[in-house]
C-alpha positions in Angstrom: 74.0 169.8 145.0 75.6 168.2 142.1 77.7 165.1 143.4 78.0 162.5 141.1 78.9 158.6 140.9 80.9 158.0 137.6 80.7 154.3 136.9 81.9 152.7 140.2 83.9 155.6 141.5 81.3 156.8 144.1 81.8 160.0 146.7 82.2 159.3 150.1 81.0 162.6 152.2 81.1 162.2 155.8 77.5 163.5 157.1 79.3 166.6 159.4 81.1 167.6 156.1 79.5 170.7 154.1 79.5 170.7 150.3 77.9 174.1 149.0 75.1 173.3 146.7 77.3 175.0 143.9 80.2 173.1 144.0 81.2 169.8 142.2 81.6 166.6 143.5 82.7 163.6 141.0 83.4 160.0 141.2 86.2 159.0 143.9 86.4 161.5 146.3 86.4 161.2 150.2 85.7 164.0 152.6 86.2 164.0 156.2 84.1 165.3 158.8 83.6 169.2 159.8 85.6 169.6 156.2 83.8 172.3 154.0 83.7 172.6 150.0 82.9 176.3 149.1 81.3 177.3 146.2 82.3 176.6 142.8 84.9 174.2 144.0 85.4 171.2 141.7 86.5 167.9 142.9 86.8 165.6 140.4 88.2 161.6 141.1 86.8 160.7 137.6 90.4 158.6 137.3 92.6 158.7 140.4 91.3 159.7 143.8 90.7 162.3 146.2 91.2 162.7 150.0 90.2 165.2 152.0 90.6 165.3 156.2 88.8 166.3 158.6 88.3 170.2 159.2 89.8 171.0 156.1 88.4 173.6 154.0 88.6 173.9 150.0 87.6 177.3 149.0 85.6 178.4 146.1 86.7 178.0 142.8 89.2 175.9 143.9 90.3 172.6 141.3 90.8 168.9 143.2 91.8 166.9 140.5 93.7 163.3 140.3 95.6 161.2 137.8 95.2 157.5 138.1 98.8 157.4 139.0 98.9 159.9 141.6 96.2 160.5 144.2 95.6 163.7 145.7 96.0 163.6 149.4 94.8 166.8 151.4 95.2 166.2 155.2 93.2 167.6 158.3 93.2 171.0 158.9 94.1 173.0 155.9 93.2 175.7 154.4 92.9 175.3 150.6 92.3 179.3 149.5 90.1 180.6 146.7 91.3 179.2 142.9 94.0 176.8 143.9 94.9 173.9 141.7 95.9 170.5 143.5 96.1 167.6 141.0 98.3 164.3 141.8 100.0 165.8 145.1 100.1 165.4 149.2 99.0 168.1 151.5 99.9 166.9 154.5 98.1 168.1 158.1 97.8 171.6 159.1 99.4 173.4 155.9 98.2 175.8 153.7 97.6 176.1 149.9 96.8 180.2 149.0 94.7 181.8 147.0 95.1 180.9 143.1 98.3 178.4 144.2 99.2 175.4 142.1 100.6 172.3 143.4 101.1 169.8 140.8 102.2 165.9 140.3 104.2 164.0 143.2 104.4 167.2 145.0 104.3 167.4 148.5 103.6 170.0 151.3 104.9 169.0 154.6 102.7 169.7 157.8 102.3 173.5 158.9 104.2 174.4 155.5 102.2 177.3 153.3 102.5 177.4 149.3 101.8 181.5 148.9 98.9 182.6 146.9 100.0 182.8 143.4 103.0 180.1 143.8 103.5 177.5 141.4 104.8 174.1 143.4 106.1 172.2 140.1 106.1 168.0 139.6 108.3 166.4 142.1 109.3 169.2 144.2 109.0 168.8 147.9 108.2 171.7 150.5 109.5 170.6 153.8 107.6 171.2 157.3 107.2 174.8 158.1 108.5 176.5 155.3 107.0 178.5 153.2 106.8 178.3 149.1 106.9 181.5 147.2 107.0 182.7 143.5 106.4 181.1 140.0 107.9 178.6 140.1 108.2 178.4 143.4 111.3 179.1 145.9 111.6 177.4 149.4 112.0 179.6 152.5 112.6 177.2 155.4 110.4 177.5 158.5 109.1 180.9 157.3 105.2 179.4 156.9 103.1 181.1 160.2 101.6 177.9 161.8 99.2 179.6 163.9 97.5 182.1 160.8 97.1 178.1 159.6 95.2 176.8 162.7 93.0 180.3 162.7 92.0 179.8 159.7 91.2 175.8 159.5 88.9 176.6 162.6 87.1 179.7 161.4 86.3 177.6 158.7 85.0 174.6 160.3 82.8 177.2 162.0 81.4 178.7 158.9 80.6 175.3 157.4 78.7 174.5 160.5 77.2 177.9 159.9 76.4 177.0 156.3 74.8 173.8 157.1 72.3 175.3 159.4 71.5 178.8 158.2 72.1 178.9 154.2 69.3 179.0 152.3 68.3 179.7 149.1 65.7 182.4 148.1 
């Protein structure tokens, strides 16, 4: 699987993590255990860095990327959907990024909060705990964001990745 050192900025993978052999791994970047990284997902510290939790999964053709100035932060438990962009922001626990989102510099998404597929979260903005962010650019419905459709979904992932690790193969 391509994961790669770039000068001293080295992964750090916890061994119950999975990390498709398709998807990109680069320089500072630290996943947690029972996280999963789906295929052609890109995660690339090459000048700020990357945190990912435990159980959390980043979906395929997702974008991780950081700024020296502003990590990116995803907690534990989240669902990152298909094609989202994080770069510079803070995910925090249990929330959810949709499907071909983007969340952008010194934003953050409070715990159990959901950014809608499609929504764009612009620089600075804050969505609070439990609401939900719709639209482009993106609108704030307070305490709108379905916490347990988030904790569903973290755990059916954590269950594929286990899945993945012990029955993918190529042929």
């Amino acid at each position: 699987m391509p994961i790669y050192a770039l000068g001293d900025r080295t992964p750090s993978i916890d061994p119950d993590a999975f990390v498709h052999p398709e998807a990109v791994v680069i320089g500072d970047v630290r996943i947690g255990a029972g996280s999963s990284i789906w295929p052609g997902a890109v995660l690339r510290g090459d000048y700020g860095t990357i945190m990912v939790g435990e159980r959390t999964s980043i979906q395929d053709g997702a974008v991780v990327h950081a700024v020296a100035e502003f990590p990116t932060v995803v907690g534990s438990d989240c669902v990152i959907g298909h094609l989202a962009h994080l770069e510079g922001c803070v995910i925090h626990d249990r929330a959810l990024v949709g499907s071909g989102a983007v969340v952008l510099h010194r934003s953050t998404v409070g715990s159990g909060a959901t950014v809608a597929a499609g929504a764009v979260v612009r620089n600075r903005t804050e969505v609070p705990e439990g609401a939900l962010a719709v639209g482009v650019p993106a609108t704030i419905k307070p305490g709108a964001s379905d916490r347990e459709a988030i904790a569903l979904g973290a755990a059916l992932y954590v269950e594929n990745g286990q899945r993945y690790r012990r029955d993918l193969r190529r042929l």
